[in-house]
C-alpha positions, 0 to 999 in steps of 0.5 A: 455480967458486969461481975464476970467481966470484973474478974476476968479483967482481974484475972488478966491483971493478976497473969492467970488469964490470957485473951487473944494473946497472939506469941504469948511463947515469943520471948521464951521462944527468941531467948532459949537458955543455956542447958535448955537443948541437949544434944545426944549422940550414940552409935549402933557399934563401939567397934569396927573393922575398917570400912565397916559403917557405923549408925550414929543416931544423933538426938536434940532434946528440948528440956525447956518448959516452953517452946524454943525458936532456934536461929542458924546461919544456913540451912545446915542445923547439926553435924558429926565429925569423926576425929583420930588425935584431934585430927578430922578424917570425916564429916557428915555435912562434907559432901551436902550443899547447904544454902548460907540463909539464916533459918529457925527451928521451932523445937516444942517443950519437951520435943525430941529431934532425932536423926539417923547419920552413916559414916562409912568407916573411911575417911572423907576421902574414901580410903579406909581409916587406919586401926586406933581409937576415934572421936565422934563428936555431934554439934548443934550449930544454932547461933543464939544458944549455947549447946555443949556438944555430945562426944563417944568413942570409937575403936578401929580394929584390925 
């Protein structure tokens, strides 16, 4: 017995074993690294007439070997806007109300978060957008990580 005690006490020294290790994944999970979570944005149409919808599926992908805490300054975590010559014309997050409290996501090694996002083809004001060539942009608003926003383009037809 005393020999078994003696090597798990070794173990432990040694970081192979861990007992009654409550938040072992704590620090990994209060300081996700930059490239850890990715974020992906694709659409089910690269081209559109006027007021046609387009289905953004917009992905965030934890690429970290451990679990990640995410912190954001509202209840708002993601958004999609849409841009023609730098200029927004949509935002998904436009007509929701979100709570200004600070909330966290816990995102599993490896875990994909998908949503599905449906602007309109219009404006944020409900006119149709004129024909030309836009830029859906997605973005993780979470405050202690930096995450590169995903970009695509999309053209308005006549």
């Amino acid at each position: 017995m005393t020999r078994i005690v003696s090597i798990a006490v070794a173990l432990m020294m040694m970081g192979v074993l861990t007992l009654g290790c409550n938040g072992c994944d704590e620090r990994a999970m209060d300081e996700p690294q930059e490239g850890d979570i990715v974020v992906v944005l694709r659409a089910d149409r690269g081209q559109l007439e006027p007021g046609q919808d387009v289905v953004f599926q917009l992905e965030l992908h934890n690429l970290a070997q451990t679990p990640v805490r995410l912190t954001f300054a509202s209840e708002m975590e993601y958004d999609v806007v849409v841009s023609i010559e730098k200029t927004p014309v949509w935002s998904w997050s436009f007509d929701y109300e979100f709570e200004f409290v600070k909330t966290q996501r816990v995102m599993d090694a490896g875990q994909i978060l998908t949503y599905d996002l449906t602007w309109p083809g219009t404006a944020q004001e409900g006119h149709e957008v004129e024909p030309g060539v836009y830029e859906a942009r997605a973005m993780l608003l979470a405050t202690n990580v930096t995450v590169e926003e995903a970009f695509m383009e999309l053209t308005v037809v006549e």
